[in-house]
N, C-alpha and C positions, 0 to 999 in steps of 0.2 A: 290914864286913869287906872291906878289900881283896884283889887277887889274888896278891899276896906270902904274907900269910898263910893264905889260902887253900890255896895248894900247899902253905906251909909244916907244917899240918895234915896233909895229903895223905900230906906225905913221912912224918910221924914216927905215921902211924898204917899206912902200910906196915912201918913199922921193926921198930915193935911186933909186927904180921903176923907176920914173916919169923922174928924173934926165938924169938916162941910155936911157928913150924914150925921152926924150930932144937932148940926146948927136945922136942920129941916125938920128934922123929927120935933125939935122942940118948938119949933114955929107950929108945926101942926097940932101941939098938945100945948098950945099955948093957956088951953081953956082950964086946964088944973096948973101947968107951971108956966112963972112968971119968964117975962124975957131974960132977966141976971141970973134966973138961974139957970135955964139954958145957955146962957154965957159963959156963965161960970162951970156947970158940967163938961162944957166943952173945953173951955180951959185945964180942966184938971185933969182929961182924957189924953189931951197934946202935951201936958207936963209928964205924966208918965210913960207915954212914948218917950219923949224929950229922954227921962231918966233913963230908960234902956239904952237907949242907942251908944252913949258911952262905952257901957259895959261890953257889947256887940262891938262897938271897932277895935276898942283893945283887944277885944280875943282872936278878929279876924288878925290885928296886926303881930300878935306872939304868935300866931300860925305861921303866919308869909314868913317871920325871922325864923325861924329853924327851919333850915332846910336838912333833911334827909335822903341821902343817896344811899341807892340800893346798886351794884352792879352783880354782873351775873359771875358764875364762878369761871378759874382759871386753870389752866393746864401747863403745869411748867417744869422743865427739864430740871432736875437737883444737877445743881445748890442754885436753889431758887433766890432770888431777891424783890422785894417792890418797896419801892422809893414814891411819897406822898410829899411834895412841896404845897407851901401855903402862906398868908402873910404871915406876918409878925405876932405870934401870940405866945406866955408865957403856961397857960390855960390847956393844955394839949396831952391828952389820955389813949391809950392804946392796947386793948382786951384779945387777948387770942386762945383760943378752944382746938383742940384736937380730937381725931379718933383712937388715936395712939398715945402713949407715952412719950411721944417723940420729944425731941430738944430741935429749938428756935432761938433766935433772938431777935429782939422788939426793941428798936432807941429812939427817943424822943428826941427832939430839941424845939426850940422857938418859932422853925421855919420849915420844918421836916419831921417826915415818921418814917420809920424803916423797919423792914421785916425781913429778915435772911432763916433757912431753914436748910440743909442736907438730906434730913429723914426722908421718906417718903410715905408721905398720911394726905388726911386731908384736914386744910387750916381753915376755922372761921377766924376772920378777924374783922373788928370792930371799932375803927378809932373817933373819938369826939373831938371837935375844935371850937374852943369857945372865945368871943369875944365880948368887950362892955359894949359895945355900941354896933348897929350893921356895917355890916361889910362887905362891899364889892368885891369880888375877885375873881380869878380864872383857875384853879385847883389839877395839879398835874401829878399824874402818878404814872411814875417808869416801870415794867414790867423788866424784869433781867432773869435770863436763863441760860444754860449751858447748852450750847449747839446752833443758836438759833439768835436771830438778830431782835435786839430789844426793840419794846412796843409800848407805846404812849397813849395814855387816855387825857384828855382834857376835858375840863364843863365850866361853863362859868354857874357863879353863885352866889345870891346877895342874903346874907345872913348873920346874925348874929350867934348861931350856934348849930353850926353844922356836925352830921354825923355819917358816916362813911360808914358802910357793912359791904363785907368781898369775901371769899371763900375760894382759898388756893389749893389746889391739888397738884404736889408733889408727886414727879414720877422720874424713873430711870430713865437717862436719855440713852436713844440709841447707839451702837458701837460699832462706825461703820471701818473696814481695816483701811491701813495707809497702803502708798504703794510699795511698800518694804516690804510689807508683812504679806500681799500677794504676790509679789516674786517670788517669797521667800515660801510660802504655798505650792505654786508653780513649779518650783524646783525639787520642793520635799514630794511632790506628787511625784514628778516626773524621775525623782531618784527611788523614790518607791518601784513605780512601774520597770525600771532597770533593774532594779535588783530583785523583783517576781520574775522580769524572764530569764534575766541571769539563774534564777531557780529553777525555773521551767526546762533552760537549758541543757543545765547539770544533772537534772533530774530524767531529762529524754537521753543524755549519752550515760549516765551511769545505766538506763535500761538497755540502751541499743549493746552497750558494752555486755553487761549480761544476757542478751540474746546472742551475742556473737559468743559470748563462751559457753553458749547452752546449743547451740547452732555447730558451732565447731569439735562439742562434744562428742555431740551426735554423730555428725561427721568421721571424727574420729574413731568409735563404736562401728560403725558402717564400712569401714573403712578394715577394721577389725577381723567383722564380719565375716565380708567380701572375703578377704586372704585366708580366713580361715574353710569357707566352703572353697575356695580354687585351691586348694589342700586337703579337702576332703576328696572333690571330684577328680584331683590329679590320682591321689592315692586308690581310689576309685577305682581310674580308667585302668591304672598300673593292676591291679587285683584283678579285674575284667582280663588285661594282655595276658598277664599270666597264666590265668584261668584256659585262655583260648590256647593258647600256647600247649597247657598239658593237654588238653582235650587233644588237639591235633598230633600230638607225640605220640599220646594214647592209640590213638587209631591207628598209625603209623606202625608201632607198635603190634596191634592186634591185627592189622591187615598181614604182615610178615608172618606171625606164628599159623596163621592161617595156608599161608603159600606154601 
């Protein structure tokens, strides 16, 4: 039992209700109105019931035929795609809104809608599917992205004019490196580190090298030095011998003229 008929029970066992509190009420005031015409009053209460209920099922049943799907938004690596299969219809429109400027493209057919983008924004998109009469079906939309394994929604749907609203957000996929490009890391690093200590290297013996010619310099000065105070103090001693020498001539000397 659907909800059309449903009400529609609803209403004509109200009718009946209302009718049966018509037919008592008039039995009780029978003493101003006659029995036809509380037959009749009651009749023309259950005709205009009668007359709505039409009106009420048709609106309940263009309800039930459109159906409207809302899905939530999506998150998809560029170059995005979503694929929307469906029966056979020639009737098939597809509305897309951006935050950007960006550039998409949107292709219809009979049995299909498609949506492919690169940018990265965010897409509403909106597509209608109309048919002349309802329609059962199962409605399938492929989700496609770069990096990541495609993803399927399905729903089924009995309608005469379905309307699909989704909202895609384009985004950069990640860049994870191949094994080439980390060897090829590995090696640029480890040839880096070569060639800092190869600097490191060159750069501790050009110093040791200038400490040994600043070291041997020295040396050499000291060296200098030295030879030249054992040149002073030889010259020295020799000036002292000589010294002692005359002294001792001298006395030698003076002790004689003495004698």
């Amino acid at each position: 039992m659907n909800e059309a008929l449903f009400w529609y029970i609803v209403y004509l066992l109200l009718s009946l209700l209302l009718g049966f509190l018509a037919g008592v009420a008039g039995k009780r005031l029978g003493k101003n109105l006659s029995r036809k015409k509380a037959v009749a009053a009651t009749a023309t209460l259950f005709l205009c019931l009668a007359s709505v209920l039409p009106v009420n099922l048709a609106l309940a049943e263009e309800a039930e035929e459109r159906g409207n799907v809302r899905l939530p938004i999506y998150e998809l690596y560029a170059p995005a795609r979503v694929v929307v299969s469906f029966a056979y219809t020639k009737n098939v429109t597809i509305h897309v809104s951006t935050l950007k400027t960006s550039l998409y493209k949107a292709v219809t057919s009979p049995v299909q809608l498609e949506f492919f983008s690169e940018d990265f924004d965010m897409y509403s998109v909106t597509m209608e599917i109309l048919y002349g009469v309802k329609v059962s079906q199962t409605i399938v939309i492929g989700l496609f992205e770069k990096g990541r394994p495609a993803k399927s929604i399905e729903f089924d749907v009995s309608s005469s004019a379905i309307t699909i609203t989704m909202r895609v957000s384009v985004v950069e996929a990640p860049r994870y490196p191949t094994a080439e490009e980390i060897s090829n890391l590995v090696w640029e690093k480890w040839r880096n580190e070569l060639y800092l200590f190869e600097s490191r290297q060159h750069d501790l013996i050009v110093k040791m090298s200038d400490t040994v010619t600043t070291v041997g310099s020295l040396a050499l000065i000291a060296f200098a030095v030295c030879i030249a105070l054992i040149i002073v103090v030889f010259r020295m001693h020799q000036r002292v011998a000589e010294l002692s020498e005359w002294g001792i001539r001298h006395k030698t000397e003076h002790r004689k003229e003495g004698g």
